[in-house]
MOPAC internal coordinates of N, CA, C and O (Angstrom, degrees):
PM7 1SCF
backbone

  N    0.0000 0     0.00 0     0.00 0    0    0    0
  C    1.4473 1     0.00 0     0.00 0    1    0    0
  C    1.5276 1   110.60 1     0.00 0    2    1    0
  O    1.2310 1   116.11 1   138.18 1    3    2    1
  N    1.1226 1   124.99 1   -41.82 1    3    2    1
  C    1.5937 1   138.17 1  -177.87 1    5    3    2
  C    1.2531 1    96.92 1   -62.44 1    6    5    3
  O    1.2310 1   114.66 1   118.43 1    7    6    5
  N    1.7091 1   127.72 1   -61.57 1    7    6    5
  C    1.1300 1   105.44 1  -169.04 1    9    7    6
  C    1.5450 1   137.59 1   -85.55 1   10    9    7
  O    1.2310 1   127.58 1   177.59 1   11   10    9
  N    1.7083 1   103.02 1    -2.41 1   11   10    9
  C    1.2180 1   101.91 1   147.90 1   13   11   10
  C    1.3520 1   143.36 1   -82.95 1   14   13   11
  O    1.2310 1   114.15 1   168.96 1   15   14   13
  N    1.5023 1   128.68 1   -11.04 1   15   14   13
  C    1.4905 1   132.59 1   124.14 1   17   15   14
  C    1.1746 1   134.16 1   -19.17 1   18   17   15
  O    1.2310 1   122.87 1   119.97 1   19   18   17
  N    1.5232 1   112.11 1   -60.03 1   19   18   17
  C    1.3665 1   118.42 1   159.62 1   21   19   18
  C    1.4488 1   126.56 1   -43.12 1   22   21   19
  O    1.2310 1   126.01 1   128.05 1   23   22   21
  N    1.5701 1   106.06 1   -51.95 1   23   22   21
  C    1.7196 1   114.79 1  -176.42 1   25   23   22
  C    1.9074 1    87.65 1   -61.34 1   26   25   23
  O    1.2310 1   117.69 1   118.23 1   27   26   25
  N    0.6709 1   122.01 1   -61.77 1   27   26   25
  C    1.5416 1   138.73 1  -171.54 1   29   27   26
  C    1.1866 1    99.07 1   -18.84 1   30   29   27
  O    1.2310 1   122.36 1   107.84 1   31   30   29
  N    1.3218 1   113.09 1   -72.16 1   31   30   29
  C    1.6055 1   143.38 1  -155.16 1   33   31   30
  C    1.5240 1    87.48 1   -64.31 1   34   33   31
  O    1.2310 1   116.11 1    91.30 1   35   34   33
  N    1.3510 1   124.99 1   -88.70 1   35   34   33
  C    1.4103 1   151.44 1  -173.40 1   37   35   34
  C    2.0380 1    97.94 1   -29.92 1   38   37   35
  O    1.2310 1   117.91 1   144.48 1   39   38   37
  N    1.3293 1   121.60 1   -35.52 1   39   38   37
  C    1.4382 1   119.86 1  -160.30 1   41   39   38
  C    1.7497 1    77.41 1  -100.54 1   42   41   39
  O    1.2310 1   113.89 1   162.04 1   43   42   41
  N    0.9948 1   129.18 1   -17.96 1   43   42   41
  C    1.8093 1   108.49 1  -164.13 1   45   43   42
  C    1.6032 1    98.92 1   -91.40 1   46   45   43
  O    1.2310 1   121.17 1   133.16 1   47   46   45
  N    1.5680 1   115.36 1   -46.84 1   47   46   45
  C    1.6330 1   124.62 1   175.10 1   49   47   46
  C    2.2264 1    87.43 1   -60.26 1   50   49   47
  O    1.2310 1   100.22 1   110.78 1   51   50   49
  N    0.6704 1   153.43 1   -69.22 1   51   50   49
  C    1.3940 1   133.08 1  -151.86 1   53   51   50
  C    1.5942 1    96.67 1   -72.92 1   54   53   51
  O    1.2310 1   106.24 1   157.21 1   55   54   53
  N    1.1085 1   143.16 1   -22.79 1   55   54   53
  C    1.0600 1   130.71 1  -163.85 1   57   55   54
  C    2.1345 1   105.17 1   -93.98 1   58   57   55
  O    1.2310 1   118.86 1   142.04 1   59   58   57
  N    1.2242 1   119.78 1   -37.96 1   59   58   57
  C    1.2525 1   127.21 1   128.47 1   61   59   58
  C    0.9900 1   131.25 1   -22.01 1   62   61   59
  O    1.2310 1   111.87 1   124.12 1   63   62   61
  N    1.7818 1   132.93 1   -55.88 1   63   62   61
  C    0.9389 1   117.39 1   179.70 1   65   63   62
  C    1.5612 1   105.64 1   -69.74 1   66   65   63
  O    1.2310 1   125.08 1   131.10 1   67   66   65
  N    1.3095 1   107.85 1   -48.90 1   67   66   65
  C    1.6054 1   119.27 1  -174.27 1   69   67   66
  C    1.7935 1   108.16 1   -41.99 1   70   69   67
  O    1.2310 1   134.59 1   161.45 1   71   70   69
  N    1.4276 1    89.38 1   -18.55 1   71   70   69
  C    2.2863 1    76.23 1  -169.01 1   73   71   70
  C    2.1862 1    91.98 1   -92.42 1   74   73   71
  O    1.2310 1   130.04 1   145.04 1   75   74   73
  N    1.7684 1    98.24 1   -34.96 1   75   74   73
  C    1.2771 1    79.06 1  -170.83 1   77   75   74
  C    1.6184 1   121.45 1   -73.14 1   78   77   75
  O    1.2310 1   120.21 1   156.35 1   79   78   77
  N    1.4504 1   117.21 1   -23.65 1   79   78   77
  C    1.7088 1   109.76 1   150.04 1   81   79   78
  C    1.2710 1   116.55 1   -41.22 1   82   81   79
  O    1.2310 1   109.47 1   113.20 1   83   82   81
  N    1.2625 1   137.34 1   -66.80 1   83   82   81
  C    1.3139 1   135.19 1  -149.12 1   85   83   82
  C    1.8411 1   102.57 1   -74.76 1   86   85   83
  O    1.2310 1   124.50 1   153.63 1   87   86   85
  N    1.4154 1   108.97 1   -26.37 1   87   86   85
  C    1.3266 1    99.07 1   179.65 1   89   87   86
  C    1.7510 1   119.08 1   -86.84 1   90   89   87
  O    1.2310 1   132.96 1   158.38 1   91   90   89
  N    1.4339 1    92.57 1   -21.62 1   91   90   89
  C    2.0456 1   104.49 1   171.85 1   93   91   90
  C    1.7505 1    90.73 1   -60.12 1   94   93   91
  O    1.2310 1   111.49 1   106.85 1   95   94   93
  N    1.0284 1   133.64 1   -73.15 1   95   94   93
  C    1.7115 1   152.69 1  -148.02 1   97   95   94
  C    1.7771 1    79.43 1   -64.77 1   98   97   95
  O    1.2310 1   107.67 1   138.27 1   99   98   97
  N    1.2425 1   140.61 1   -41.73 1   99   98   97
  C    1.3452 1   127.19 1   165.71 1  101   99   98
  C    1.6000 1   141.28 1   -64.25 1  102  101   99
  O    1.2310 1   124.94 1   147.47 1  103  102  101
  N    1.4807 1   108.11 1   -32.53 1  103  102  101
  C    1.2392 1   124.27 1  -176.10 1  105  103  102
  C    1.1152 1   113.42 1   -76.09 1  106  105  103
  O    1.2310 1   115.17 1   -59.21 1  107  106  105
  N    1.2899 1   126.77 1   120.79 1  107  106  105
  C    1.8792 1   144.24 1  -175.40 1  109  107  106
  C    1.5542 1    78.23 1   -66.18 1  110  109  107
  O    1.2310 1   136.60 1   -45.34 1  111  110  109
  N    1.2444 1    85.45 1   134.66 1  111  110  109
  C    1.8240 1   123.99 1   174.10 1  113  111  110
  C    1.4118 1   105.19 1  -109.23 1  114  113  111
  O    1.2310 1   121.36 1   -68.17 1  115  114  113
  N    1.4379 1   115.00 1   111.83 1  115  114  113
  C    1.2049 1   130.25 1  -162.99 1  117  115  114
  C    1.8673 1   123.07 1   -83.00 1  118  117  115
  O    1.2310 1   134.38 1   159.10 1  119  118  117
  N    1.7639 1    89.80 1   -20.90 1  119  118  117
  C    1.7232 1   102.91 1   167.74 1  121  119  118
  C    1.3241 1   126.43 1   -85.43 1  122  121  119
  O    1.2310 1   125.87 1  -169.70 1  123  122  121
  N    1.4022 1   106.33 1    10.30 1  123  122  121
  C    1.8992 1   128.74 1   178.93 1  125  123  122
  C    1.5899 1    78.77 1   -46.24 1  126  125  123
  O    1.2310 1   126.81 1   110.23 1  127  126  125
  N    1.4444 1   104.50 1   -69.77 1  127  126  125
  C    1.5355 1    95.63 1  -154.71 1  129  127  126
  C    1.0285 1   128.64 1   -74.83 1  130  129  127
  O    1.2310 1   120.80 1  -173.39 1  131  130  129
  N    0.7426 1   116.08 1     6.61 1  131  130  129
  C    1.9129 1   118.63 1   159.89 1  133  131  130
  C    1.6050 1   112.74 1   -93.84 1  134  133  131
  O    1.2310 1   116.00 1   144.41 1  135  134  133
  N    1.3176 1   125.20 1   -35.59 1  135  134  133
  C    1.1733 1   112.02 1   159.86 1  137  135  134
  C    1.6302 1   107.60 1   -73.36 1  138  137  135
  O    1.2310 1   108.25 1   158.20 1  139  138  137
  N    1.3214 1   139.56 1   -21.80 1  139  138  137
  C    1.4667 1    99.31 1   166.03 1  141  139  138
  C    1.1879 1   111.81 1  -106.89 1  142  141  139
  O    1.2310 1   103.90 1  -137.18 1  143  142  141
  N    1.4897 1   147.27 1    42.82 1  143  142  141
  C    1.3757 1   154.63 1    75.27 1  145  143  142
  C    1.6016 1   117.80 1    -2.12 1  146  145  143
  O    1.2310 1   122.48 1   128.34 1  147  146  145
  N    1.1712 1   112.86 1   -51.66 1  147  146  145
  C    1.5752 1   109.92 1   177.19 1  149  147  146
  C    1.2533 1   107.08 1   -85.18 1  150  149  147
  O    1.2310 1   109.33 1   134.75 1  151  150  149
  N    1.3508 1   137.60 1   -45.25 1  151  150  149
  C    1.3711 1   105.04 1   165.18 1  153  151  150
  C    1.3766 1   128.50 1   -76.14 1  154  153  151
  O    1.2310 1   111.60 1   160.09 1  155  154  153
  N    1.1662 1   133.43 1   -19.91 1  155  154  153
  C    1.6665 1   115.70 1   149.14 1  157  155  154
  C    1.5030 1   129.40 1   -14.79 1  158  157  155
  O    1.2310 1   114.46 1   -70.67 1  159  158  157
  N    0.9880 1   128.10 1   109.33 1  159  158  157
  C    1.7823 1   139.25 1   173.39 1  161  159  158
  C    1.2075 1   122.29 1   -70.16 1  162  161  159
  O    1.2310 1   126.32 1   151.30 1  163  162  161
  N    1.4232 1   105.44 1   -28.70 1  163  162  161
  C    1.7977 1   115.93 1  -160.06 1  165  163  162
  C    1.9678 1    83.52 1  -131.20 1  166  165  163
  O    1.2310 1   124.35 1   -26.50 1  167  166  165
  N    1.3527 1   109.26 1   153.50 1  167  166  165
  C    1.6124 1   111.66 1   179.99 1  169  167  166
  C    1.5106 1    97.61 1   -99.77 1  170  169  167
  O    1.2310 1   119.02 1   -12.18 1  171  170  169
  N    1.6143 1   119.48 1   167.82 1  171  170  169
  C    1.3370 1   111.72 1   158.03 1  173  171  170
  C    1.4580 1   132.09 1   -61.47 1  174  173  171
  O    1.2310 1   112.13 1  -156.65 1  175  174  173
  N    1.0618 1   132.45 1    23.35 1  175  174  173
  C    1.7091 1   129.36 1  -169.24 1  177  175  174
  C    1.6598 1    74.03 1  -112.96 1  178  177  175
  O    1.2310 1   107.55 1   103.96 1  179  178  177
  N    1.8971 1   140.82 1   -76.04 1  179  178  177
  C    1.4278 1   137.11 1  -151.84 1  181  179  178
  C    1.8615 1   100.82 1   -56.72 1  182  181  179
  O    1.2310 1   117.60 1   139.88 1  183  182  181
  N    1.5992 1   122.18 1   -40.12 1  183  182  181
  C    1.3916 1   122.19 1   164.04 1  185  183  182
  C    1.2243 1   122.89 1   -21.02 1  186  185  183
  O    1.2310 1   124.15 1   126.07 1  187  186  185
  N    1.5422 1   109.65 1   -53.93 1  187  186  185
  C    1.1194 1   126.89 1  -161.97 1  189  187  186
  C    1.3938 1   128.96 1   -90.50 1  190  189  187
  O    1.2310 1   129.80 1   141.91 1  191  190  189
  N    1.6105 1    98.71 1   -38.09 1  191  190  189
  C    1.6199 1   110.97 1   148.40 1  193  191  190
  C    1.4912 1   101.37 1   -54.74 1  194  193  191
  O    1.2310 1   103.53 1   119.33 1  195  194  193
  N    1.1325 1   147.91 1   -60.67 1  195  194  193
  C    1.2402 1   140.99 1  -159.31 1  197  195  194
  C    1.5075 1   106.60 1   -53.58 1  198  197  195
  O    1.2310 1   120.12 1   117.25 1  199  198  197
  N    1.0898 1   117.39 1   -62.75 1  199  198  197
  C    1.7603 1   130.96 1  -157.81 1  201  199  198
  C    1.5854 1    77.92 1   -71.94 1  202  201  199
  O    1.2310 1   104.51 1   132.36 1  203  202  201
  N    1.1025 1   146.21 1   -47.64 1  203  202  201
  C    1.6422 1   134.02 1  -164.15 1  205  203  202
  C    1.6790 1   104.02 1   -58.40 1  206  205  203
  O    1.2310 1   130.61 1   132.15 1  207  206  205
  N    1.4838 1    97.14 1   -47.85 1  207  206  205
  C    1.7538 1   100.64 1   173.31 1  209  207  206
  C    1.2286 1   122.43 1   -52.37 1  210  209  207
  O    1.2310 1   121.74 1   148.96 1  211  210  209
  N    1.1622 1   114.27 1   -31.04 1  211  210  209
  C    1.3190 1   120.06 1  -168.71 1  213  211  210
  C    1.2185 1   119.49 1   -88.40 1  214  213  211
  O    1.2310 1   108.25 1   166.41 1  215  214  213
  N    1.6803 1   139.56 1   -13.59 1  215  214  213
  C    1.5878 1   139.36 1  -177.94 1  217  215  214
  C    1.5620 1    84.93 1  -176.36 1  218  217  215
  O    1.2310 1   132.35 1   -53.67 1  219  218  217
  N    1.4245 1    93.76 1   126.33 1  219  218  217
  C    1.3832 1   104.95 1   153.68 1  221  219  218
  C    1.6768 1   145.31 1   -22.44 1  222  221  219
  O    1.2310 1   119.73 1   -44.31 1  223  222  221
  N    1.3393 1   118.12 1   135.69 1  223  222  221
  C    1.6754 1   114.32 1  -167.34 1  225  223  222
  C    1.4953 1    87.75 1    98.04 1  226  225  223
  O    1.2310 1   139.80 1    -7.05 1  227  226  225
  N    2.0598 1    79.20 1   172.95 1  227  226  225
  C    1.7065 1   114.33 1  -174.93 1  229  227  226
  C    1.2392 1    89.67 1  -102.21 1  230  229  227
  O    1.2310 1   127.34 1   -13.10 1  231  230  229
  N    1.5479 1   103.49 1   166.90 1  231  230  229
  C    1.8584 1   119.53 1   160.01 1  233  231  230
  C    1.2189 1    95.00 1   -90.52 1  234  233  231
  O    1.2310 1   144.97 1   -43.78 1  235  234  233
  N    1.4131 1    69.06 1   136.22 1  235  234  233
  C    2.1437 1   103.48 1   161.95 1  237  235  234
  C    1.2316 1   116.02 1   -98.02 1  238  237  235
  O    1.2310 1   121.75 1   146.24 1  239  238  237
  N    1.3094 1   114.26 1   -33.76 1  239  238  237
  C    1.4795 1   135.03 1   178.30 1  241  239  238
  C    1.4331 1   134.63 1  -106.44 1  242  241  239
  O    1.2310 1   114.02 1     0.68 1  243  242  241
  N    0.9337 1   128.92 1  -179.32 1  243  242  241
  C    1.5601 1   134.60 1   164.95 1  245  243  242
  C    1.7216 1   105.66 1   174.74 1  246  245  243
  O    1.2310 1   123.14 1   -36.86 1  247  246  245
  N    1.1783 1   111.58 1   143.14 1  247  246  245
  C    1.4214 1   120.73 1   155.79 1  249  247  246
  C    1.9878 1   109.19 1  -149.27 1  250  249  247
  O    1.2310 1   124.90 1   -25.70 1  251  250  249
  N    0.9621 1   108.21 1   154.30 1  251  250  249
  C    1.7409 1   127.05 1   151.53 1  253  251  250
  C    1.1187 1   116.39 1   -81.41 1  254  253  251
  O    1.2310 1   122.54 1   -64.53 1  255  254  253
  N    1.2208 1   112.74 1   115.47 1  255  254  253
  C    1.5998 1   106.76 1   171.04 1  257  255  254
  C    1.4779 1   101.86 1  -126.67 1  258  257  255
  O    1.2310 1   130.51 1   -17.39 1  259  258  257
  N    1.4093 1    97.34 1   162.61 1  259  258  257
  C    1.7156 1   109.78 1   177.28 1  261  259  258
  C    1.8935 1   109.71 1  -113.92 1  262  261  259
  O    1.2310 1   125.69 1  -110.25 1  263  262  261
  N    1.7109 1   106.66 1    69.75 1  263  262  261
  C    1.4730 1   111.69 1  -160.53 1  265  263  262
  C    1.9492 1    89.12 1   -82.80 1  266  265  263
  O    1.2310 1   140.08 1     0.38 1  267  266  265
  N    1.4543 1    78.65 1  -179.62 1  267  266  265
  C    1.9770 1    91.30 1  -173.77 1  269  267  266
  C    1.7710 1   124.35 1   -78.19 1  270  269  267
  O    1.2310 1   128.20 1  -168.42 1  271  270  269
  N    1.8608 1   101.81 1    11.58 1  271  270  269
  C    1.3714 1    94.64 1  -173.85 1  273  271  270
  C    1.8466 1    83.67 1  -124.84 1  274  273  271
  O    1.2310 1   122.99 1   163.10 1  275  274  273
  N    1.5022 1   111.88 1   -16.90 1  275  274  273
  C    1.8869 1    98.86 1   169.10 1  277  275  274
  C    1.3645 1    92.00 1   156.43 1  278  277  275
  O    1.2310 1   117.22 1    -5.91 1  279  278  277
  N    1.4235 1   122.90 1   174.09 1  279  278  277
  C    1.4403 1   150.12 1  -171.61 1  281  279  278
  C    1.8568 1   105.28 1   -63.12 1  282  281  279
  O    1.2310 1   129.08 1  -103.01 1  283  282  281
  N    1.1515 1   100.10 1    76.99 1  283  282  281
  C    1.5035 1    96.77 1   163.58 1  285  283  282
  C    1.5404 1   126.87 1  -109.67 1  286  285  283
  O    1.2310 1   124.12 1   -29.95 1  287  286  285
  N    1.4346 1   109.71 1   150.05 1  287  286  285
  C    1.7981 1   109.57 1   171.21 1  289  287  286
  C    1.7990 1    95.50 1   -83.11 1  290  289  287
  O    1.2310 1   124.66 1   -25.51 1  291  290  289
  N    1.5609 1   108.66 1   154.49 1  291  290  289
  C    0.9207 1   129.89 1   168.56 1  293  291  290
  C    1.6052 1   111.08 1  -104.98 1  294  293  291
  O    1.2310 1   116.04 1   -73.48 1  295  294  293
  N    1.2698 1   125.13 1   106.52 1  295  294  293
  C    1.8264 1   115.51 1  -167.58 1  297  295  294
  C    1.8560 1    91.31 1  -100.53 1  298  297  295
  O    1.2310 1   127.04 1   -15.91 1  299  298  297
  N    0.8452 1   104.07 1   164.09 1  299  298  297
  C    1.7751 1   125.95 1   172.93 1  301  299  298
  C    1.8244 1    92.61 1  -137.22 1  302  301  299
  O    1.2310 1   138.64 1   -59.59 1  303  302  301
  N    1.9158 1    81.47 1   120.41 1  303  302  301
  C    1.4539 1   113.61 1   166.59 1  305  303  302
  C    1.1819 1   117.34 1  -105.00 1  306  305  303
  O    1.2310 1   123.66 1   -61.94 1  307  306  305
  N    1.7748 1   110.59 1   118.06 1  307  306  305
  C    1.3462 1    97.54 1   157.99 1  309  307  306
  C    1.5248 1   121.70 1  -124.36 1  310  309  307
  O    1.2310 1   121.03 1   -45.94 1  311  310  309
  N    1.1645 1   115.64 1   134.06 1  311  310  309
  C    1.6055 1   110.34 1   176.79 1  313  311  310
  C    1.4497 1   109.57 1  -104.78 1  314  313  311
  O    1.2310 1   113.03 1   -52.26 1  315  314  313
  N    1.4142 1   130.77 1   127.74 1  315  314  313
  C    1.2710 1   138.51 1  -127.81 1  317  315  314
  C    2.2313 1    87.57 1  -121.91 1  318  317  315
  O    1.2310 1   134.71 1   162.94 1  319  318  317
  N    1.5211 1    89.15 1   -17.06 1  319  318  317
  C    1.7245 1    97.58 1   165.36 1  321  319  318
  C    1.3590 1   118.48 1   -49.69 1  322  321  319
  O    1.2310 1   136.93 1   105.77 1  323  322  321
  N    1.4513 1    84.81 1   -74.23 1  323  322  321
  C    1.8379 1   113.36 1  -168.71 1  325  323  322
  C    1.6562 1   123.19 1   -71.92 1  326  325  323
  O    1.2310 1   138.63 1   155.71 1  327  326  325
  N    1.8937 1    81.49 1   -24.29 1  327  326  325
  C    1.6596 1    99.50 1  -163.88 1  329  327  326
  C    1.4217 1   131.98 1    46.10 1  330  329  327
  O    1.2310 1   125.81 1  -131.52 1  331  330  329
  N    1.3074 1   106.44 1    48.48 1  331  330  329
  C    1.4293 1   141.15 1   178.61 1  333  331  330
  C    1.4830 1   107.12 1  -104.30 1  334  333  331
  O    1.2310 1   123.70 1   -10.54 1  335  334  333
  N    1.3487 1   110.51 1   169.46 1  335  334  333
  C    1.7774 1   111.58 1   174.51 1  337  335  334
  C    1.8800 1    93.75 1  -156.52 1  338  337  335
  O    1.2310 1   143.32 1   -47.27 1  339  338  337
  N    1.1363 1    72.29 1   132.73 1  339  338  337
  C    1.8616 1    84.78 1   165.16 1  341  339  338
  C    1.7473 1   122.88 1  -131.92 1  342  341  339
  O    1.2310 1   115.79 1   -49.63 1  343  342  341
  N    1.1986 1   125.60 1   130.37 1  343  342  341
  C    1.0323 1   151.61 1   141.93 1  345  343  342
  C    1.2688 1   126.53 1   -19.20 1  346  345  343
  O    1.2310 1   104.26 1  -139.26 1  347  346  345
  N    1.1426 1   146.65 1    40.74 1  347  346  345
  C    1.5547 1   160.39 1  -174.52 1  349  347  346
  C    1.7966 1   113.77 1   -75.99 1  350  349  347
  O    1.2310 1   124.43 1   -59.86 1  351  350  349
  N    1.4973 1   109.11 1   120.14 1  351  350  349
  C    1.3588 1   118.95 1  -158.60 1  353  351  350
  C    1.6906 1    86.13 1  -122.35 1  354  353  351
  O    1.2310 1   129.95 1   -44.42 1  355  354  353
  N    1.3420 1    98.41 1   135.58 1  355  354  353
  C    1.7051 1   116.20 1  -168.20 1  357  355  354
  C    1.5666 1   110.77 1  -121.04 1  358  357  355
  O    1.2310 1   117.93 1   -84.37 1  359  358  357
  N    1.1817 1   121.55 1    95.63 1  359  358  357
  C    1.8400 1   113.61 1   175.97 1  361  359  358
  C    1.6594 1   105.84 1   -28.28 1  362  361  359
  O    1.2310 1   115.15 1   -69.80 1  363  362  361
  N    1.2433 1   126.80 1   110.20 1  363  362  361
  C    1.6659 1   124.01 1   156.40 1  365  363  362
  C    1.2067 1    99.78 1   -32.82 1  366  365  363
  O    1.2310 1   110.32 1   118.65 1  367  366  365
  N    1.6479 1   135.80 1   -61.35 1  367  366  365
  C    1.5865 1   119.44 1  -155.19 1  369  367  366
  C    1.1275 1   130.98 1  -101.51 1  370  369  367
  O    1.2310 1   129.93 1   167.01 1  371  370  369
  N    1.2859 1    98.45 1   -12.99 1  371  370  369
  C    1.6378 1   126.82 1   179.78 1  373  371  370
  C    1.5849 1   119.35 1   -80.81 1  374  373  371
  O    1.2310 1   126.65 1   115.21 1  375  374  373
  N    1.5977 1   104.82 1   -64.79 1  375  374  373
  C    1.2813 1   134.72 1   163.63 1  377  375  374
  C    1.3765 1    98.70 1   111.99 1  378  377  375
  O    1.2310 1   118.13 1   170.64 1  379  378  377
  N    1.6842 1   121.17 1    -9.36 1  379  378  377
  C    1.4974 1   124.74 1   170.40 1  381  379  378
  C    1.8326 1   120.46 1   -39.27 1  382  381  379
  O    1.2310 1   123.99 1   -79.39 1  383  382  381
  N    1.4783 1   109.95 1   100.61 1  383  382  381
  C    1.7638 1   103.74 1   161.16 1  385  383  382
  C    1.7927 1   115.17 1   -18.80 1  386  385  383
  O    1.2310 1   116.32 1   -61.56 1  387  386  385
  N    1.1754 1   124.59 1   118.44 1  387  386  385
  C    1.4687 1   105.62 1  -175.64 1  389  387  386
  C    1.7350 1    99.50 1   -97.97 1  390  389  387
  O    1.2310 1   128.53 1   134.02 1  391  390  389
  N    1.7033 1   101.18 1   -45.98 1  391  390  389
  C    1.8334 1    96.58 1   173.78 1  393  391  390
  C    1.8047 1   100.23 1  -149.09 1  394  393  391
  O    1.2310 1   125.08 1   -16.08 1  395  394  393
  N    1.3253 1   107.86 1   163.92 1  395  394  393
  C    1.1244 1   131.41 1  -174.45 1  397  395  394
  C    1.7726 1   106.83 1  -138.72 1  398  397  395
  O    1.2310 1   138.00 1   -69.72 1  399  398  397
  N    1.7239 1    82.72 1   110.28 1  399  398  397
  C    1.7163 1    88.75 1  -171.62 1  401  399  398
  C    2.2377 1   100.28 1  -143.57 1  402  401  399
  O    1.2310 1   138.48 1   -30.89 1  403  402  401
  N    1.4720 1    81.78 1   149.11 1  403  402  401
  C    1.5235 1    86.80 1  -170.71 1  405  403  402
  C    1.8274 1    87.27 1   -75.53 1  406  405  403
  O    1.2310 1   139.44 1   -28.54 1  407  406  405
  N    1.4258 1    79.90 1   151.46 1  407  406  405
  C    2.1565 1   102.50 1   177.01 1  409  407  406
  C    1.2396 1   105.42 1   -98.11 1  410  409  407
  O    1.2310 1   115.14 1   -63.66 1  411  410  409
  N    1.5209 1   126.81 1   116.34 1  411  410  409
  C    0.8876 1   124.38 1  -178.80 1  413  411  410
  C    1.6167 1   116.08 1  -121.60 1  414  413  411
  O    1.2310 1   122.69 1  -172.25 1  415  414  413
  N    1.2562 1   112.46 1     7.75 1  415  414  413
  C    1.4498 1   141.79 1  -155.91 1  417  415  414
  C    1.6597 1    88.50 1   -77.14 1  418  417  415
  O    1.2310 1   116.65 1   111.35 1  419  418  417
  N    1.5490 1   123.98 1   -68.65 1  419  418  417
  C    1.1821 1   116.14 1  -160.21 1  421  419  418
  C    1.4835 1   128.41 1   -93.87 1  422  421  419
  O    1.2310 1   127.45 1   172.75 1  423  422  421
  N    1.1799 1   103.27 1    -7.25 1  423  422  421
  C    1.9680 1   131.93 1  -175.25 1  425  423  422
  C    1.4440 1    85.82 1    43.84 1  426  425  423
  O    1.2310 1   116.30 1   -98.09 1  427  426  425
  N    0.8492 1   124.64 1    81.91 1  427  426  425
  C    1.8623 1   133.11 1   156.17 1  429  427  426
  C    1.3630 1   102.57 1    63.94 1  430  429  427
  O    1.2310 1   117.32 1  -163.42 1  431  430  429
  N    1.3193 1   122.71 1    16.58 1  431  430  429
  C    2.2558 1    97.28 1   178.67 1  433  431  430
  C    1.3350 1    85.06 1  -142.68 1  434  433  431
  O    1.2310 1   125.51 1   -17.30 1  435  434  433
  N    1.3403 1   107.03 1   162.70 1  435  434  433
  C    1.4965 1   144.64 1  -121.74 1  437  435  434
  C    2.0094 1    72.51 1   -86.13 1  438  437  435
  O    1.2310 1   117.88 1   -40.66 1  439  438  437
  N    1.4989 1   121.65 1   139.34 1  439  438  437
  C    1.3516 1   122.42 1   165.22 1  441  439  438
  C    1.8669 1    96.90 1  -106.38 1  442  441  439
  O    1.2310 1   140.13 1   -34.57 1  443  442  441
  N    1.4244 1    78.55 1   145.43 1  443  442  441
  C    1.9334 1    89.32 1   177.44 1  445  443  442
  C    1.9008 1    95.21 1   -62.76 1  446  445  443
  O    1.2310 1   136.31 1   -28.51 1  447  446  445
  N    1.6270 1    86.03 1   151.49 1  447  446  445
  C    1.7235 1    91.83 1   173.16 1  449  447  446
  C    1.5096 1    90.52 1   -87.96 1  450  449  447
  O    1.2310 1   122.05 1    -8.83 1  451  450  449
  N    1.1901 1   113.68 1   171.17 1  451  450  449
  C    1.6860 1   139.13 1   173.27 1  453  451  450
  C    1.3512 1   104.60 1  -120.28 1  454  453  451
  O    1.2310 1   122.40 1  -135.34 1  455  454  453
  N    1.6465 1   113.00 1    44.66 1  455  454  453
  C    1.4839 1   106.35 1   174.59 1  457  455  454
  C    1.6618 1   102.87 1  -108.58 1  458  457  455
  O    1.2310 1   120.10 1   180.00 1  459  458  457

């Protein structure tokens, strides 16, 4: 009887540990952005001058992201002329425009964030 308690005990603590790894390796880590804040070169205010240079309209938007080719801002263009919006991607370190593309994702109303 004891020593199947033991197995008991011993399989419930590993199986515990096993959920609380898998749920750490899940939980959004909230200091991402400050470490990719420090590697940023250029701040979000020069981003934004940038993407303005680049296609007509003000930003509505901005984010930092940490995508799979490097640290870019994401700007949201809107020109209130044409009533168009474009999508303007800014090198974090560079500050180089990377692309300029019309947004067609939200047709003018507010898209849910996925945060």
């Amino acid at each position: 009887m004891y020593k199947h308690s033991v197995k008991f005990i011993v399989a419930l603590l590993a199986a515990i540990g096993a959920a609380s790894v898998v749920y750490a390796t899940q939980m959004p880590r909230e200091n991402d952005a400050f470490v990719d804040l420090a590697k940023a070169k250029i701040n979000i205010t020069q981003a934004i001058v940038a993407a303005e240079q680049a296609t007509p309209g003000k930003a509505t938007r901005a984010d930092l992201e940490n995508e799979q080719h490097g640290l870019v801002y994401q700007v949201e263009i809107a020109d209130a002329s044409t009533k168009k919006v474009s999508d303007v991607m800014v090198d974090g370190v560079s500050g180089k425009v990377l692309s300029v593309k019309a947004d067609t994702g939200d047709k003018g109303k507010d898209a849910p964030d996925n945060d």
